[in-house]
C-alpha positions as CSV (number, residue, x, y, z in Angstrom):
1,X,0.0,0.0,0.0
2,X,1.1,3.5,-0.5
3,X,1.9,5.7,2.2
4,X,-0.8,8.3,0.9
5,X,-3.6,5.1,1.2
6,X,-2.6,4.3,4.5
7,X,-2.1,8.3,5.9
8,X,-5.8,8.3,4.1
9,X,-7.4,5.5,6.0
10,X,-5.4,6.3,9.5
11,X,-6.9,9.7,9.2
12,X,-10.2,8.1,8.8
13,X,-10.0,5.8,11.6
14,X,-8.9,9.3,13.5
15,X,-12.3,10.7,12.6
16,X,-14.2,7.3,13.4
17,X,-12.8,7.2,17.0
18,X,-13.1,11.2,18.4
19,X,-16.8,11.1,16.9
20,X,-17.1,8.1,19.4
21,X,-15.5,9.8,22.0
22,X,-17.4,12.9,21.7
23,X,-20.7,11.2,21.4
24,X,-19.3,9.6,25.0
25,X,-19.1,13.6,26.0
26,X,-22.5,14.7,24.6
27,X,-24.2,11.7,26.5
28,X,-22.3,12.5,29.9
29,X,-23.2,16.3,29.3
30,X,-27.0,15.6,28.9
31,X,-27.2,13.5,31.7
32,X,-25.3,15.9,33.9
33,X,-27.5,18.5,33.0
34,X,-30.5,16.5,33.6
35,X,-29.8,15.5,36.7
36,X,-28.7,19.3,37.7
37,X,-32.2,20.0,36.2
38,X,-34.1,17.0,38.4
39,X,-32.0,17.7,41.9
40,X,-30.2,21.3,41.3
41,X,-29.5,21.3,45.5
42,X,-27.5,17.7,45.0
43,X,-25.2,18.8,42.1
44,X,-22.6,21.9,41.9
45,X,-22.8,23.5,37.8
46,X,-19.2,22.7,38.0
47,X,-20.2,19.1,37.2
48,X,-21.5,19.9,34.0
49,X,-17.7,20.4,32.5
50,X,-15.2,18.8,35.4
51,X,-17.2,15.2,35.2
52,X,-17.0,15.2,31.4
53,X,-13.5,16.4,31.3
54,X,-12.2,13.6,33.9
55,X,-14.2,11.0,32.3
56,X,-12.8,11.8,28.9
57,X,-9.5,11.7,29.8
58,X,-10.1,8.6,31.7
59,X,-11.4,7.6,28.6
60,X,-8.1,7.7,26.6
61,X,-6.7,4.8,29.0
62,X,-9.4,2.8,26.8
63,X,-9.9,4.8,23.5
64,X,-6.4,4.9,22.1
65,X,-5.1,1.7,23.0
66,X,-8.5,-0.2,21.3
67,X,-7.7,2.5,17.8
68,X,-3.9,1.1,18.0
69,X,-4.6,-2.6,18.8
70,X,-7.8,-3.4,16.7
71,X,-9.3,-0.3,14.6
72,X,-6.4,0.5,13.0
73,X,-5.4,-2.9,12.2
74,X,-9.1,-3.4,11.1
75,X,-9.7,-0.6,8.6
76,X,-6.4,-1.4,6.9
77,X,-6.8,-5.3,6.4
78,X,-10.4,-5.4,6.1
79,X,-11.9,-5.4,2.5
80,X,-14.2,-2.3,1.8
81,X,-16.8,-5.0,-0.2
82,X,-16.6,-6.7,3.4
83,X,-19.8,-7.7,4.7
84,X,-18.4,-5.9,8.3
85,X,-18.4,-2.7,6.8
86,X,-22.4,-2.6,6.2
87,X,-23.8,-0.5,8.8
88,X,-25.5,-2.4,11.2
89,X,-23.0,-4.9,11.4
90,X,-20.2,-2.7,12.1
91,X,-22.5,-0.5,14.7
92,X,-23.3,-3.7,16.3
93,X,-19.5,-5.1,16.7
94,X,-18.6,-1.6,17.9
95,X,-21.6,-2.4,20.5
96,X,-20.7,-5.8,21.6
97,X,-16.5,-4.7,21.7
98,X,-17.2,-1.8,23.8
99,X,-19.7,-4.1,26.5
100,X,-16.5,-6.9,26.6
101,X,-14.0,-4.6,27.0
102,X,-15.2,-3.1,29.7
103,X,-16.4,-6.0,31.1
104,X,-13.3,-7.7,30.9
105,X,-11.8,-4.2,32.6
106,X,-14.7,-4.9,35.4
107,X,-14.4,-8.6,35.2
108,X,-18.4,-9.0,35.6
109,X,-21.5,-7.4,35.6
110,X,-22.9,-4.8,37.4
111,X,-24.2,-6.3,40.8
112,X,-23.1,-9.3,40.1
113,X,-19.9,-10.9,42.2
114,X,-18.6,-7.6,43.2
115,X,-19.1,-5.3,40.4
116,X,-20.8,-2.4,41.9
117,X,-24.7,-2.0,40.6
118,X,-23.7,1.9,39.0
119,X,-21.0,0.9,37.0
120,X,-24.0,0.3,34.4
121,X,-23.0,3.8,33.4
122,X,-19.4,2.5,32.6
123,X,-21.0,0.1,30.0
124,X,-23.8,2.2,28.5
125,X,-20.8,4.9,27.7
126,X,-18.3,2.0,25.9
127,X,-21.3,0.8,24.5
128,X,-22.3,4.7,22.9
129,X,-18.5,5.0,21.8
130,X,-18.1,1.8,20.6
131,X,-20.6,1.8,18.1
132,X,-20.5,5.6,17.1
133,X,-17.1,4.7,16.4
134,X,-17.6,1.7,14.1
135,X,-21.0,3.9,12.5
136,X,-18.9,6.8,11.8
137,X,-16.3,3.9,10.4
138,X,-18.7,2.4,7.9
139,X,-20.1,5.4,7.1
140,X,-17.2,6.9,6.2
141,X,-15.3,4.2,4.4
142,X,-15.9,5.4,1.2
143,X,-14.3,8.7,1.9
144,X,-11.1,7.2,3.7
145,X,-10.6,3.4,2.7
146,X,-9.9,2.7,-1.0
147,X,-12.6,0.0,-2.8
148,X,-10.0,-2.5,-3.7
């Protein structure tokens, strides 16, 4: 492949992954607002940007090691005709990688054999990046990955 190709299809997988992470954000601002909205008394307005802040970079422990281990890997070896590119699909596999990684990171579920009942949030927030990642991915792919 030529340098140009695979600067072209790294870039995309750039795009792919900060649309994920920032669908991540917008989730955790709406639900910080909403609950400043429900219970103002309980929550400071700090919360709506130090929470998201933290979390994100919190975040990048998980994000940029899953782009350089699988994504990137992924988009350069994987056929554009690939039946793993069509929407859905890829949406889903970004769904179901986000849930295992994080379980694997909580080893369990949510009140189940330790694992605290609110880390729920912890897997409804891979689950958002993981497929807005691999959405953004397919939907993109004829932009950044050449039909070979």
């Amino acid at each position: 492949m030529a340098p140009r190709r695979i600067a072209k299809q790294i870039l995309g997988t750039v795009v792919a992954v900060l649309s994920g992470w920032f669908s991540a954000m917008l989730f955790l601002e709406a639900m910080a607002l909403i609950q400043l909205l429900q219970q103002p008394h309980y929550i400071v307005p700090d919360a709506l940007w130090v929470a998201p802040i933290t979390v994100s970079i919190v975040m990048a422990y998980f994000v940029v090691p899953v782009w350089l281990l699988l994504l990137i890997p992924l988009y350069l070896f994987v056929p554009a005709s690939s039946a793993l590119w069509r929407l859905p699909v890829c949406s889903a596999c970004g769904v179901v990688a986000g849930l295992v990684i994080v379980g694997l990171w909580l080893r369990g579920i949510p009140g189940v054999r330790g694992v605290a009942p609110e880390a729920w949030s912890l897997y409804v927030i891979a689950a958002i990046v993981g497929g807005v990642t691999c959405f953004i991915g397919a939907l993109t792919r004829h932009v950044f990955k050449p039909a070979i």
